[in-house]
N, C-alpha and C positions, 0 to 999 in steps of 0.2 A: 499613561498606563493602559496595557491592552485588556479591555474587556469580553464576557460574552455576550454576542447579541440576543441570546434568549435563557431561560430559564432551564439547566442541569446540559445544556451544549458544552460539552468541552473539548469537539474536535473541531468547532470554529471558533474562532477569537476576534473578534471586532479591535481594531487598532487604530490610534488616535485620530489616522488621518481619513478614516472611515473604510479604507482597504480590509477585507475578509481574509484571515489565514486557515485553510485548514491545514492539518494533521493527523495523522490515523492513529486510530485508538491502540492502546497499549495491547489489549487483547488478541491485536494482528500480528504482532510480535512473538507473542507464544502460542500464538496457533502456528508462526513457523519454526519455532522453537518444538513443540509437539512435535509437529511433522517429521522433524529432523529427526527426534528421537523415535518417535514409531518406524522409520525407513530402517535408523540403525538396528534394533533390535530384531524387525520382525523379517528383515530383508538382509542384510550385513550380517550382523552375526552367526546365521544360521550356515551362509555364505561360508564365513572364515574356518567355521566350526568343521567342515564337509573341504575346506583347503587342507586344513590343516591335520585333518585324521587321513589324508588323501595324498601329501605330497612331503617332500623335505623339507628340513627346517628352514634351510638358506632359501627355496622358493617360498614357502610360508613368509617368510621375515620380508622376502622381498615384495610380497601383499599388501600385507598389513602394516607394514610402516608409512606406505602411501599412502594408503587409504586414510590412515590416522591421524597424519598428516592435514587429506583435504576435509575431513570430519571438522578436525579445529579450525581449520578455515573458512568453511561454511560456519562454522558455532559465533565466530570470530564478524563474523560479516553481516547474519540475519541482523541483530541490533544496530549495525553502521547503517544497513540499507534504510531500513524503518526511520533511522532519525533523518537521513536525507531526504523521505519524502515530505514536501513541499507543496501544497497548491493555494494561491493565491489571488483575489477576486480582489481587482483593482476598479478602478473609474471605468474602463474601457474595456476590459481582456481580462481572462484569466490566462494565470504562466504558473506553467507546471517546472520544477524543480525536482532531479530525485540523480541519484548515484553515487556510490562511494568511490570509487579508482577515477573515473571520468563522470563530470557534472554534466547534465544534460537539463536544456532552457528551452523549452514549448512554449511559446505565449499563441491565444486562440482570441480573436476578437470577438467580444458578445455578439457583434451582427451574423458571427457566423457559428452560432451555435444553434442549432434546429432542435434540438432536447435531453431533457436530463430524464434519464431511466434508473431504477433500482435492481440489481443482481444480487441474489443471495439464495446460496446454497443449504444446504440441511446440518451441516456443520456452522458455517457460519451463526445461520438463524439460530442454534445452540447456543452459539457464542454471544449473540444478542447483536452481532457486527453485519455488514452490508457494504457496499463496494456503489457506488453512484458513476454511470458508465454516460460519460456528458458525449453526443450527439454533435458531430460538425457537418455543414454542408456538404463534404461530397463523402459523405460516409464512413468517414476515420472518426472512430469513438478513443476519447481519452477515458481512461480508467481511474477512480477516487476511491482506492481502499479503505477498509476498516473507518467506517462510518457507523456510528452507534442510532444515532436518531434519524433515520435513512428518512422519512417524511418531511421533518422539521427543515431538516438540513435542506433538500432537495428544493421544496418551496419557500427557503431563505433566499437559494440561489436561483431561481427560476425567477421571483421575485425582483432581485438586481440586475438578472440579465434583461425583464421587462423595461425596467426603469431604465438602462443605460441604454436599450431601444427608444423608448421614447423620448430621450434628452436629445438625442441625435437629429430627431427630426424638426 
């Protein structure tokens, strides 16, 4: 049974065989849930409103059916993405997982990870979420969204990437 490894973490999950799962907080979901809706309203509709006092029905129709369209598909798809993100802190490497239409498989070995940073914007830090942006040796940062204990979390895994440093040697 998969546990946490520390006290009120619930976007890491310690799993039997001692492997680390994160997953990003619920919060990250409806913060692009929000987004979507603030674009629609405050950007789109004002849009359609100025087509549609502005042009014929049959080009109006031929708008806003589209658009309508990739609305539900983006609505349709924020929750798919979120549930496919995946990062996983094995013995040796973390491997990142994430995509809905096409899966996509990152694995980064601890020896090559130079550090773990915290990014968090003014929304975010509202939101009480943080993004942990892991550091590889020739300067490609992997990105770990919606992280709620950006601290804990960070020096859980700084902490493993240590130890799987010095098991090696």
């Amino acid at each position: 049974m998969a546990e946490s490894p520390g006290p009120g973490l619930r976007n890491l999950i310690k799993m039997p065989d001692g492997e680390l799962v994160f997953t990003p907080s619920p919060r990250l979901r409806a913060f692009y849930l929000f987004l979507l809706v603030l674009v629609t309203w405050l950007i789109l509709f004002p849009l359609l409103i100025l087509v549609a006092l502005s042009s014929t029905v049959h080009f109006t129709l031929s708008v806003v059916i589209p658009l309508f369209v990739i609305l539900l598909a983006i609505r349709w798809w924020i929750p798919k993405y979120w549930a496919s993100l995946r990062f996983r802190f094995t013995a040796t490497e973390l491997v990142c997982e994430k995509g809905v239409w096409r899966n996509t498989l990152k694995s980064v070995p601890y020896s090559r990870i130079r550090d773990i940073g915290i990014e968090c914007g003014i929304v975010c830090r509202y939101l009480g979420i943080a993004g942990l942006r892991v550091m590889r040796e020739n300067g490609e940062a992997i990105h770990l969204p919606g992280v709620e204990e950006q601290e804990i979390v960070r020096d859980i895994l700084l902490e493993r990437i240590r130890g799987a440093g010095s098991a090696q040697v």
